[in-house]
N, C-alpha and C positions, 0 to 999 in steps of 0.2 A: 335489508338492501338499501333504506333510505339514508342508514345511520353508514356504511357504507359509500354510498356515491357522493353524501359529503365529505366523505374522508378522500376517495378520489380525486375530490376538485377541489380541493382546499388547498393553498400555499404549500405547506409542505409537502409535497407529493414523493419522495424520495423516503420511503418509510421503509426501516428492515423488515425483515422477516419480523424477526423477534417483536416489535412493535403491533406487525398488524396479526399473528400468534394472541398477543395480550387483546387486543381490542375483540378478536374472534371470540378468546372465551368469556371476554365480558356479555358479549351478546348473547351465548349458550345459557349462561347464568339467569340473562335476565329474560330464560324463556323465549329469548329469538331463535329463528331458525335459517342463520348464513350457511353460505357454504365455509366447508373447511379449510382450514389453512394448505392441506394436501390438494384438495381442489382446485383454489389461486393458484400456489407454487407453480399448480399443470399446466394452469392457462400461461399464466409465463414463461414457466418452456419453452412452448409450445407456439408462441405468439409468432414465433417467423413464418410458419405455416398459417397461422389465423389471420396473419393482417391481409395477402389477397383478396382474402375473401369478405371484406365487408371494403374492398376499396375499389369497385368497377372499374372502368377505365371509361371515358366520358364520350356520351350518343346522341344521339338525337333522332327519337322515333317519328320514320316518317307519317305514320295514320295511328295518330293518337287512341281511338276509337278502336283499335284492335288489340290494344294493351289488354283489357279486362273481358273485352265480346267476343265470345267464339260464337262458330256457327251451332245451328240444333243440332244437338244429340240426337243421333239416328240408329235405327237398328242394323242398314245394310252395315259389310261390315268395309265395303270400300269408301264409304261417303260420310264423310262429317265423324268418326269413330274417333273415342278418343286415343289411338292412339296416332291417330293422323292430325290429333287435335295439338298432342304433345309433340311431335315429330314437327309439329307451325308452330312452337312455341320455341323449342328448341333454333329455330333459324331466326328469332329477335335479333336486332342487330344490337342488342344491349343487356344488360345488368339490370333488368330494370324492376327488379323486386330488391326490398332492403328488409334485414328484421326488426330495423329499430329505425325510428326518424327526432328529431330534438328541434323544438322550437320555445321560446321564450325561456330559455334554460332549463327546459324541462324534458328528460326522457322519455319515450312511448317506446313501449315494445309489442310485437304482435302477441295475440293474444291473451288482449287485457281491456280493462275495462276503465275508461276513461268517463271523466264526469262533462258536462255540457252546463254553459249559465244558466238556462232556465230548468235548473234541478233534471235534466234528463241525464240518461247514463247510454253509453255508446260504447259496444263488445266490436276492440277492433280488431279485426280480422288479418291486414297485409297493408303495408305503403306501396307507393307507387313512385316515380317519378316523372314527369309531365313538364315539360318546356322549365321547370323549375319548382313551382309548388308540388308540394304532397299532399298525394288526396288517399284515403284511406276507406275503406267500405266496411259499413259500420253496420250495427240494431239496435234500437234504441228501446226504452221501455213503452212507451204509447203506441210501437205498430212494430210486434217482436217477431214477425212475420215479414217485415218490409227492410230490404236491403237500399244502402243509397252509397253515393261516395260525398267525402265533406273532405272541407281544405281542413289540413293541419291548424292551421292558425283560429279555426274555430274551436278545437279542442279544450278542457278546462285541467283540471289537476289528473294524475292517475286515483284513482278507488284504491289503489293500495295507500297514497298520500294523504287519505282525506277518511275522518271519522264515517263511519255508516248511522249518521244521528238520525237512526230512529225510520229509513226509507224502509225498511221489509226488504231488501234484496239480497239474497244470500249469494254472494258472488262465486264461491267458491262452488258449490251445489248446484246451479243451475249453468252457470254460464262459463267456469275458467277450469272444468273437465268435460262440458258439452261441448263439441265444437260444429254441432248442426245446431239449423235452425230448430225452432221449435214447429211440431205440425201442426198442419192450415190443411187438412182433405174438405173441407167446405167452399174454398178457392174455387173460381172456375177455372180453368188453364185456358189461356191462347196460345196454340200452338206455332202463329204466325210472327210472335214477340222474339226478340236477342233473347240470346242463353248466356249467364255469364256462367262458365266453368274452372270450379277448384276442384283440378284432380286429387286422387286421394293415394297414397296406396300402403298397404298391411300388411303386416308383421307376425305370425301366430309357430310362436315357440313354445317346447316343453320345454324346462332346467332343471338340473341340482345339482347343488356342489358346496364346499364350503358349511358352512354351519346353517345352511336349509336342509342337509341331510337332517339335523337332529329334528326339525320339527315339522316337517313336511318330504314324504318322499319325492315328489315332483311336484314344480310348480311353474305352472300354464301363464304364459305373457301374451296380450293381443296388446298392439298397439295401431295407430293409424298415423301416419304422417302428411304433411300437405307438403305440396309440391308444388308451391308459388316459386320456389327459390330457383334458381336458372341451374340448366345443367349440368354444368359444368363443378358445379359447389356443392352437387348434390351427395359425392361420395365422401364430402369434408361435413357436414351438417345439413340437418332437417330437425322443423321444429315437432314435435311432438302434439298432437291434437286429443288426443285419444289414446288413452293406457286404462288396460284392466292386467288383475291381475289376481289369482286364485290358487288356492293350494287344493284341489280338492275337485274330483269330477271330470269330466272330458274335457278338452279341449278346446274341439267344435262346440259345445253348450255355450264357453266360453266368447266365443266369436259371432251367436249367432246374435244377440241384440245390436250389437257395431253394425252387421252388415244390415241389417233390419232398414238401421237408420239412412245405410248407404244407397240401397233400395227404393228407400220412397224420394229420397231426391230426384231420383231418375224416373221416377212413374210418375210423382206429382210433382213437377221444379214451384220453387218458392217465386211467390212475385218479388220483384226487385223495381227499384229505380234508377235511371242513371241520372244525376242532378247535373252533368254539362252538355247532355242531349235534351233533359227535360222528356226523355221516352221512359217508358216500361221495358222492362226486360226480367228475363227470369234466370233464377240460382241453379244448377245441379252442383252437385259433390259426386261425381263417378267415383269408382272405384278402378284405376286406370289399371295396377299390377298388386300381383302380394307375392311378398318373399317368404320363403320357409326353408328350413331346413330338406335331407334328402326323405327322411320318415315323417316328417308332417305332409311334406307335399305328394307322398303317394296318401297320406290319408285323407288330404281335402278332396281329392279328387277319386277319390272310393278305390284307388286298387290296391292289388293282392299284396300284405309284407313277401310275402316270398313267393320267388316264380322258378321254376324249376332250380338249375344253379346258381340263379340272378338274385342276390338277397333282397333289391326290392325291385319291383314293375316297375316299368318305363311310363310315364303318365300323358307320355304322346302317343305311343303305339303302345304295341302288341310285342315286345321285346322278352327275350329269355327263351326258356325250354330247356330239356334237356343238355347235356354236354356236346354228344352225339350230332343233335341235330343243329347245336349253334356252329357244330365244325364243316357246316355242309355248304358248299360255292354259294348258294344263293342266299343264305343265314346271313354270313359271314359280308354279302353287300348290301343286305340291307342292314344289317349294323352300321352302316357311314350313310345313308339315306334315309333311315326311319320313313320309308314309306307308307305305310297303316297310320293313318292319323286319328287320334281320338277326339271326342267335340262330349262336351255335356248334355246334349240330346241322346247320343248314345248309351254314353254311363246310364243316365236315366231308364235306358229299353233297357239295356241288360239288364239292372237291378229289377224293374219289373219282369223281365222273362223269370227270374230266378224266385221269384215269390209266387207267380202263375203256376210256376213248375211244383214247385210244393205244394198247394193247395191243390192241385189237380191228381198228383202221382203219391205224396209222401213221403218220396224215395230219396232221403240225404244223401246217399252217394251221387243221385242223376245231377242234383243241386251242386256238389262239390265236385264233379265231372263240368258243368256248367259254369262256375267261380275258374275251374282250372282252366278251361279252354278261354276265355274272353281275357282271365286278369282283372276280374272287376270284384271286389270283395269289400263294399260298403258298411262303413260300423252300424251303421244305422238298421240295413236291410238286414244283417245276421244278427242283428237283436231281434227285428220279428222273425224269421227266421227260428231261432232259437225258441222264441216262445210257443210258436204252431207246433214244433217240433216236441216239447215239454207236454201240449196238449193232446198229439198224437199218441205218445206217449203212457199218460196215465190213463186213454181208453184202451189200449191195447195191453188190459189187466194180465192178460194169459200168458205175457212175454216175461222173461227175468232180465232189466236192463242193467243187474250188478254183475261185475265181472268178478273169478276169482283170480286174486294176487296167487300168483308164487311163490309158494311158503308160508301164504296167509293163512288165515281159515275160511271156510266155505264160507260161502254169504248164502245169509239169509232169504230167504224164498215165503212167497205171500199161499195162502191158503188154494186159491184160486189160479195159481201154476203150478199146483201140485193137484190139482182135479187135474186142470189139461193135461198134464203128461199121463192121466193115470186113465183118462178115456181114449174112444177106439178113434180109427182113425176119421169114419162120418162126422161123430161129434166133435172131434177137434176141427174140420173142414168150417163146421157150423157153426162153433164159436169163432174163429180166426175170420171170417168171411161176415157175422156180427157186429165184431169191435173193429172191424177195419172200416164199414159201411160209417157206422156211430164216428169213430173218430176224424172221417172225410166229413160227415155233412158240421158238427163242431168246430174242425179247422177252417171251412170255407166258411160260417158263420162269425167265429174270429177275426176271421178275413175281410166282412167286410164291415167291423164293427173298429176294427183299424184306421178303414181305410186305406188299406194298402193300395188299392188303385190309384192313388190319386200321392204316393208315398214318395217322398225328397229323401234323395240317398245323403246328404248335405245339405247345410246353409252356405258352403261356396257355391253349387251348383245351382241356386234359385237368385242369385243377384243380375236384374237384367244386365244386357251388354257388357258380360264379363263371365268368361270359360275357364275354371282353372286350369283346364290341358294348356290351355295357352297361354291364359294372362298370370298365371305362375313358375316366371321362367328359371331355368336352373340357379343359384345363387352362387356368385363366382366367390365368397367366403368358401361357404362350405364345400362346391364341387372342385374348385382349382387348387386352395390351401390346405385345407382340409380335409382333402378326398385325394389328387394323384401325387400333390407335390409329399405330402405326406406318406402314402403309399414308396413314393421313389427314393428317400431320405430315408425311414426303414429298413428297408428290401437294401440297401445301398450300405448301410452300417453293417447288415447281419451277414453279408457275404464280405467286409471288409475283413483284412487279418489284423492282429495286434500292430506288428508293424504297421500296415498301413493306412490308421486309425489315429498312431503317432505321431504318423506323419502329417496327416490332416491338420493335429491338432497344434502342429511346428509350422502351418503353413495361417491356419487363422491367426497363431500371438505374433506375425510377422505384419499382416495385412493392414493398410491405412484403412481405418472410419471415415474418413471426410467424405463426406455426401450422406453418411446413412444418418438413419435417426438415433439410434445409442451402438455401445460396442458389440463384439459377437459375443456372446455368451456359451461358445463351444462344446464346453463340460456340460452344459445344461442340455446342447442338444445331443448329447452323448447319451446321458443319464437318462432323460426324459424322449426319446425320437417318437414313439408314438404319441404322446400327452402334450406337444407344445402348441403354443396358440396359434393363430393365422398372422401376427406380429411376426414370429420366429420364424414359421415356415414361410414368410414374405421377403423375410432378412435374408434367410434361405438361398433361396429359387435365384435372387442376385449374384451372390458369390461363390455358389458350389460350381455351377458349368467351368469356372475357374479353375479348383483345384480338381473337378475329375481331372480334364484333359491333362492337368501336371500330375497326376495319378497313373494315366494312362500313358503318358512320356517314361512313368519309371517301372511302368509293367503289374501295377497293383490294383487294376482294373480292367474289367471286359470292355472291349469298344461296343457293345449293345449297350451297356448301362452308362456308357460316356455323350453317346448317341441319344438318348434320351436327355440326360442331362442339359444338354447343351439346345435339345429344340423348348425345353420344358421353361428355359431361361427365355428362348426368345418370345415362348407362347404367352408367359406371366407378361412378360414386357408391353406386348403389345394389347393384353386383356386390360390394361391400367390407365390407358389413354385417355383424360378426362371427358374432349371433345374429337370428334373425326369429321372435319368439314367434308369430306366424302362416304358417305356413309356406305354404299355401295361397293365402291373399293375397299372400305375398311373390313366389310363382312368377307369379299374373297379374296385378300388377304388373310382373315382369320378362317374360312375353311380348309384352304389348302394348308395353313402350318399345324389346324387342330390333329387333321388325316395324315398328316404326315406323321409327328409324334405318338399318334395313337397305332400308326402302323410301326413306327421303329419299337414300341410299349407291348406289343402283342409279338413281334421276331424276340425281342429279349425274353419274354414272360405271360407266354401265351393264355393258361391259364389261369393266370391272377387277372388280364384284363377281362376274360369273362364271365368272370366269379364278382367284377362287382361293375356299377352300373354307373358310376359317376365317369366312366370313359366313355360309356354312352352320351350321359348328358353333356358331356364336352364338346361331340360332335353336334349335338345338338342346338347348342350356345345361338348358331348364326341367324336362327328364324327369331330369337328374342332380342337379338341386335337389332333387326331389319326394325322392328316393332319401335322399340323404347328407347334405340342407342347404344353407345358405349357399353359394356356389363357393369363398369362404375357407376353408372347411374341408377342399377337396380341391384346393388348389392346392399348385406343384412346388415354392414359395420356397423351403420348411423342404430337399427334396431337395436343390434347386440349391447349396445350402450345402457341401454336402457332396462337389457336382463341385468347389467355389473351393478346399477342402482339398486334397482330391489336386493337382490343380492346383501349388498353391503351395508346399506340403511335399513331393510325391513322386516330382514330374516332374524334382530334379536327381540324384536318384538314379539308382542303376542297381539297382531291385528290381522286380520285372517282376511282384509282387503284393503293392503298399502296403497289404494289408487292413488287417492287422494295426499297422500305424503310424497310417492313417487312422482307423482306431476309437480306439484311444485316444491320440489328437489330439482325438476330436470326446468321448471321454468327459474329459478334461480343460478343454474349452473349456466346458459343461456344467457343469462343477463350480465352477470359475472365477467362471461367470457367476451361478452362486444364488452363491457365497461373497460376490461385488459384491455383489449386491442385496440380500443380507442376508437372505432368506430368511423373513419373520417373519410368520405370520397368527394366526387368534384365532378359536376355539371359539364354539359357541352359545353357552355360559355368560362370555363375554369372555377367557376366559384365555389367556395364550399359553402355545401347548406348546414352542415350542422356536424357534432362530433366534435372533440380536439382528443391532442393527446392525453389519457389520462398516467398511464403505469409509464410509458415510454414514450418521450417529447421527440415529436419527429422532426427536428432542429440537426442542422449540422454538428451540433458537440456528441450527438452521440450514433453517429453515423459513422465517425472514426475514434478509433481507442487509443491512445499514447502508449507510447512505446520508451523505454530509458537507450539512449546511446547515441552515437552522431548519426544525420543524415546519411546516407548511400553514395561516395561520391559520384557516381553514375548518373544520381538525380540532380546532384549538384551543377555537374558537366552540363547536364540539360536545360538547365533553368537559366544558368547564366548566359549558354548562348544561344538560346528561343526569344527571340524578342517580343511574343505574344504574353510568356512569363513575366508579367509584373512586380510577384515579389518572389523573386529568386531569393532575397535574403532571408524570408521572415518562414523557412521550412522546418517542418522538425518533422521527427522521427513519427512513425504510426503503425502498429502492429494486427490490425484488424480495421476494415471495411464492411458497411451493412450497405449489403447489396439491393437493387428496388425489388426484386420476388422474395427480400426476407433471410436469405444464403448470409452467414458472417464469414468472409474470403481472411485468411489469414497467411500470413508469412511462412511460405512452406510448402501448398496447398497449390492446386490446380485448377483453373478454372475457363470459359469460355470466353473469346475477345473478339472484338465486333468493331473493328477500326472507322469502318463508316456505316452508313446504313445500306449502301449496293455492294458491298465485300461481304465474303463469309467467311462464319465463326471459324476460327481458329482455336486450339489446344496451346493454354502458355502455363508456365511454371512461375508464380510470381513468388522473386528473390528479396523484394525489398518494397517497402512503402515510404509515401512523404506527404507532409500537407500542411499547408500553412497557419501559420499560429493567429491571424484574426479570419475571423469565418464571416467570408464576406456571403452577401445574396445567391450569387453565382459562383465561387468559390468552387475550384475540386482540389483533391487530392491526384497525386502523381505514383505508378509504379513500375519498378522493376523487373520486366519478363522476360523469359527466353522460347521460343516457340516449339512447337516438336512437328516433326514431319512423322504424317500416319502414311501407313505401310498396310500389307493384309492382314487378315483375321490368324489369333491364332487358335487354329483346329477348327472343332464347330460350338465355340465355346461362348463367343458373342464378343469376345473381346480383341482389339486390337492392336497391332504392336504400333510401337512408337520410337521414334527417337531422339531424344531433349538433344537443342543445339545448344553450344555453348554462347552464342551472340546474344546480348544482351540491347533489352530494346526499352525505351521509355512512351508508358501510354498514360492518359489521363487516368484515372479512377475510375469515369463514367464509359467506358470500354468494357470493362467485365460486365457480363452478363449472369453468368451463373457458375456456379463448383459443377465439376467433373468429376467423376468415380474413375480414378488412376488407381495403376495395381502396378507395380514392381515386377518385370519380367524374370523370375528367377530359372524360368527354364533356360533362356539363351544367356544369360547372365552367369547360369550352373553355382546356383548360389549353394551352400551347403548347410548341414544342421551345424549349429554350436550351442553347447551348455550354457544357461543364462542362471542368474540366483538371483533374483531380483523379486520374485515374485512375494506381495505384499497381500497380509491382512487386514485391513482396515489401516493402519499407517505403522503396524510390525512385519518386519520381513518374516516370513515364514523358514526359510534358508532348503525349502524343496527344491531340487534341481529340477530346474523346463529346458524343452529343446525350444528354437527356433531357429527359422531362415536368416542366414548372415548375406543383408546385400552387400554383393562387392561389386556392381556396377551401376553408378549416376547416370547413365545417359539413355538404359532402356527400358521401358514401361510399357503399359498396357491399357488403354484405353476400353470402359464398358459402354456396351450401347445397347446392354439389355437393362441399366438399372432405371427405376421405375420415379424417374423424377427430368425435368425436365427434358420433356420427349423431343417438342419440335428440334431443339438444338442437336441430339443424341440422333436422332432422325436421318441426320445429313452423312455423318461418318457410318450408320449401321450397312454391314453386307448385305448383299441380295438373301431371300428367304428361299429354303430348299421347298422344291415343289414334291406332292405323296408321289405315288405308283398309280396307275390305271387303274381302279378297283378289280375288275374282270380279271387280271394280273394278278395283283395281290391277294384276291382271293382263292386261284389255282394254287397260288403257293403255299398261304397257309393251311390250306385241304392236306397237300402233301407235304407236310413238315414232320420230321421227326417229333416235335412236340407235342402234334395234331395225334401220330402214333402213340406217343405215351399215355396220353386223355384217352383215346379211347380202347386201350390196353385196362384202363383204370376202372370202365365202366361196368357194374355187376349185370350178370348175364339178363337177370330178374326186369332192369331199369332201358334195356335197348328193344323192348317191346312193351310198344303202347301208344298214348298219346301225347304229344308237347303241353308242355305246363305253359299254358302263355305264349307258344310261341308263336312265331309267324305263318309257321306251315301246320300246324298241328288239329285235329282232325279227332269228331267226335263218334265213337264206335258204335254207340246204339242209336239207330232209327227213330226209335218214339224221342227221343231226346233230341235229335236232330231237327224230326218234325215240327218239335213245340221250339225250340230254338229260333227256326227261319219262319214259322209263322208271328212270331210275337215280333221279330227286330224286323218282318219285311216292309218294304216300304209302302 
């Protein structure tokens, strides 16, 4: 990395590929470990999207002192909690965390370990920024228990730059995959002292894929993230604090030392100082949220994989049941209300009624009648469980617990079940009433040699101030991408016919890319619709509500499945929103469009929405808003990142704990990536404190690209008679603009225009660019647009029609705001298929015949205002949002649906008596089980 940043900052900074290729594998050679030339290339891509985020926009906080002090961490859960901690953090009126700060021409990046002149060493933590200096909070080796904040300008070289002559500290071992303090329970705590709070929050995935198959069947990711970095940037990066990572064993084993650590923070916080108060104050690291997938997160939180026809439990409630009974009026509303709420004091009593139950009775069915009614089925509790049951078992000599197979041969039978069957019926009475006494008082001895009284169904459920029911909120990767948009791209291909599959396929080689982030790759999501990543089905959710309704214009679609389509687009849209300066409005906004989709998803395909359970969690989304924000702010991407590492660096190894290569891979790639982007923002008072450019000079030459041909004389027209235009003569031609969020506006392309700052954005087609040939301070470029007057939506598609004027208008360059996702209106256009041969392999034509759309009208288009990139703008032009149905309504309806008939036409006669698996009404038929049930969970 060092032999690197001098290559960034050196003179030549304009290095090819191919040069900085040669310098990577010099480094490889000599036993360095950069990142890959694949890796760079990324950040360079990529960099339009990277540079916002390391360029705030400039504040000035009013109360210095509330930058880094929160209030005590408290247990009610309305006061002082941290997610009321995060929700006051969330409302800074600034950017005021950075990953990296630069003084005396030297880089810091967070966590790292910088040196001090009087040979001390200092693990920084986060910068800050503060009327202008940066103060950083640190540990030093002389009081590795004692937090403080130090000016930047005290800082000395980084530990990676400077030999370890001979100090004992092993940086890498203690301190640059630890990211707690070390423990101090000797400490007194004053409860009366400032808390300073780093929240935390975690990641606990299973994976496999790729060539981990061959040497591990599954392999277990806990990670931990900090969450200094400001909301808004949360869904683009977080840095990594903490990675394990294990081929072998459970899961939860895996997770339980992290939280251990996350634990005693909050039971004993570290003493701290604050060095510009000159006060004491104390550390936690709460653990604010953890993301999981949909099968981890009913397992942190102990419940059943399968709940009647629900393939996994709802980990808020009491969700699922039979078919029968999820079709019944009041099922069917508390599906959109999740009224039964579950808490981790509960899970707790269940798991204990269910070990009581057993030690007192025996009886595994009343246990598995118990597990079925609650929904709670802890890995933990059906290990002892299982083992009392083993013990039960070999005393109760006189039973045969082998079964015979079917066609097998007889099993074997013990000496001593072939007395009992051969005696009368007293003495079997008096053996079976023997070994059942023996195997009761051996089990409750087991019992309590366990300690199952005193037994944690998890290590989620013993972390204070933190419920998984709760502070595990649905994960908008896995539930919205991965779960219905997936589900509806499926379902949506398999009732497609050839033709109109064709047509699709004639409707994506027609469609513009500008605004997305690559092309559509169509055939792929043809070939692959259930197996594509949360990328594709994101790409997705954008452009399909499009072609349904031009689907449904030509009759090759159900309007149920166009009708989905089309809220499923506005639902993604609005799940993406980075920040919601109304956070209340933003939740009933999203309940009423989640109920409405999931009502139009159940008229189409009744029975698939109740067979799987991420429609529930959908509905569920709004209680994790209210909590944490946006769902961008607690989604897995930043985690997943960090399965693709292991993954691809540490699965050809034979290290059977890549932590440590994985962390600093992902602290590398991190540094990498600010080094690309050059790192540079600017103070209240304008100034920069540090950063320049390094890959890309943020200088006017590369702000505009040359273009070959004459100027536009439209711009020419302009310049010579605007007498503010100075150098009308000195124009040339320019074929691209770098827009300030990053967007490169091209000749051709559509974009937003903002003539002053009290007008609103407008929709222009810019035909031509121009800009002058000395690049003065203040200099801009000039372009050619013509405007479009927007008109209604068409269908419920999210898009809307337009129409390009032919008048042609001259605006500065500094007027575009950002690209617009335009689409070609070929329905009102009646654009038709025609044969293409164009299509290319690598740079041979293949000479296969494609169809596509031939536009034959310039002047009508289509405006999106469901795509997932500049919202506020997109904001302005979006239709109003359809409101659901009255639940009480819609659930009469779906009782009485033909659908509702066929489901329970379907149900064996065996399965429509009995008790609900989980569900919300369902009802435990024996007595002594009821008994011990409401005795054990009453209050």
């Amino acid at each position: 990395m060092c032999v690197l940043a001098i290559l960034y900052q050196s003179p030549q900074q304009r290095r090819s590929k191919k040069s900085l290729g040669r310098l990577l594998s010099l480094l490889h050679v000599s036993a360095l470990n950069p990142p890959s030339v694949k890796t760079v290339n990324g950040f360079v891509n990529n960099l339009a999207m990277e540079i916002p985020l390391f360029m705030p926009r400039p504040h000035k906080l009013p109360n210095a002192s509330q930058l880094v002090c929160y209030p005590l961490y408290s247990t009610h859960p309305q006061k002082h909690s941290a997610a009321q901690t995060w929700r006051w953090r969330v409302d800074l009126p600034a950017e005021v965390r950075s990953p990296m700060a630069r003084s005396r021409a030297r880089d810091f990046f967070c966590q790292e370990i910088a040196w001090l002149p009087n040979q001390r060493f200092v693990f920084i933590d986060s910068f800050a920024i503060f009327d202008e200096p940066l103060l950083d909070l640190y540990s030093h080796n002389s009081h590795r228990n004692r937090w403080t904040f130090l000016l930047l300008k005290d800082l000395g070289k980084p530990f990676l730059g400077v030999k370890a002559n001979g100090s004992g500290m092993r940086a890498k071992d203690s301190f640059l995959l630890k990211p707690l303090p070390l423990r101090n329970p000797l400490r007194q705590i004053d409860s009366g002292k400032e808390v300073v709070v780093m929240p935390q929050r975690l990641f606990l995935d299973d994976f496999s894929g790729g060539v981990s198959k061959r040497m591990y069947h599954v392999v277990h990711v806990c990670s931990t993230q900090n969450l200094g970095l400001p909301t808004e940037f949360l869904h683009s990066r977080a840095f990594v604090n903490h990675l394990c990572v294990r081929a072998w064993g459970e899961a939860l084993d895996l997770a339980t030392p992290v939280l251990q650590d996350l634990a005693f923070t909050i039971g004993q916080p570290i003493p701290a100082l604050d060095s510009r108060t000159k006060s004491d104050a104390l550390l936690q690291v709460p653990l604010l949220y953890s993301v999981h997938d949909t099968p981890m997160a009913a397992e942190i939180t102990g419940r059943s994989v399968t709940s009647g026809s629900v393939h996994y439990a709802c980990r808020f409630c009491h969700y699922g049941g039979t078919a029968e009974q999820q079709l019944q009026h009041t099922s069917i509303i508390a599906f959109f209300e999740c009224p039964d709420g579950l808490s981790a004091k509960r899970t707790k009593e269940e798991c204990l009624a269910q070990l009581t139950l057993f030690r007192d009775t025996c009886v595994a069915t009343d246990v598995n009648d118990l597990q079925t009614q609650t929904g709670t089925r802890a890995k933990a509790t059906v290990a002892i469980i299982s083992e009392l049951k083993q013990i039960y078992r070999d005393h109760m000599s006189h039973m045969s617990t082998e079964r015979w197979r079917k066609g097998g041969p007889p099993p074997e039978v013990s000496d001593q079940v072939l007395e009992y069957r051969a005696a009368e019926a007293a003495e079997k009475t008096r053996t079976r009433e023997t070994n059942a006494q023996s195997a009761l008082a051996t089990v409750a001895k087991r019992f309590d040699e366990l300690g199952a009284a005193d037994h944690s169904p998890g290590p989620f459920l013993e972390v204070p101030c933190y419920d998984p029911h709760l502070d595990a909120p649905p994960d908008l990767l896995h539930v919205m991408y991965l779960g219905v948009v997936k589900y509806l791209w499926g379902q949506t291909l398999d009732n497609l016919s050839t033709r109109a599959i064709e047509y699709v396929a004639a409707v994506f080689r027609s469609m513009s890319t500008h605004g997305f982030e690559g092309n559509f790759k169509f055939e792929f999501y043809f070939d692959y619709k259930w197996r594509l990543t949360g990328k594709d089905y994101r790409m997705l959710v954008q452009v399909f509500p499009l072609i349904s309704e031009m689907l449904l214009a030509r009759g090759l679609t159900a309007p149920e499945v166009n009708e989905c389509w089309g809220l499923l687009g506005k639902l993604a849209h609005l799940t993406s929103w980075p920040v919601a300066p109304d956070l209340d409005g933003y939740v009933g906004r999203y309940r009423s469009l989640a109920r409405t989709f999931v009502q139009a998803s159940m008229r189409s395909n009744l029975g698939h929405v109740l067979r799987h359970i991420k429609y529930h969690h959908l509905i569920e989304l709004d209680h994790s808003i209210l909590r944490l924000g946006t769902p961008t702010t607690f989604e897995a991407s930043v985690a997943e990142s960090a399965n693709k590492v292991v993954r691809e660096l540490n699965m050809n190894t034979n290290h059977h704990d890549p932590s440590r290569d994985v962390s600093i891979q992902l602290a590398d790639d991190a540094r990498i990536g600010f080094v690309v982007s050059g790192g540079e923002w600017r103070t209240a008072s304008g100034k920069i404190l540090h950063g320049r450019r390094i890959w890309l000079q943020r200088t006017r030459s590369n702000l505009w690209a040359s273009a070959t041909g004459s100027v536009d004389p439209k711009i020419l027209d302009y310049a010579h008679n605007n007498p503010q235009v100075t150098n009308s003569k000195d124009l040339r031609s320019i074929r691209a603009v770098k827009l300030p969020n990053g967007d490169r506006c091209l000749i051709g392309t559509w974009c937003f225009v903002r003539q002053s700052n009290g007008l609103r954005c407008q929709i222009a087609f810019v035909r031509a660019m121009a800009a002058p040939r000395t690049r003065g301070e203040h200099s801009h470029g000039y372009v050619a647009v013509s405007f479009a007057h927007v008109m209604e939506e068409f269908g419920q598609s999210g898009f809307i029609h337009m129409e390009l004027s032919a008048e042609i208008v001259i605006l500065s360059t500094e007027c575009i705001q950002s690209l617009a996702v335009v689409q070609h209106d070929c329905i009102r256009a009646q654009c038709a298929i025609s044969s293409i041969f164009n299509e290319t392999d690598g740079r041979r034509h293949t000479g296969r015949t494609l169809q596509a759309l031939q536009h034959v009208d310039s002047s009508l288009f289509l405006l999106s205002t469901i795509s997932q990139r500049s919202h506020k703008l997109f904001h302005v032009f979006a239709p109003p949002l359809p409101t659901p149905d009255p639940l009480d309504v819609f659930a009469t309806e779906i009782e009485s649906s033909k659908a509702a008939e066929v489901l329970r036409s379907k149900i064996p006669k065996s399965k429509k008596v009995g008790h609900a698996v989980g569900s919300f009404y369902g009802h435990i038929q024996s007595d002594k089980l009821l008994q011990q049930h409401n005795r054990i969970l009453a209050p």
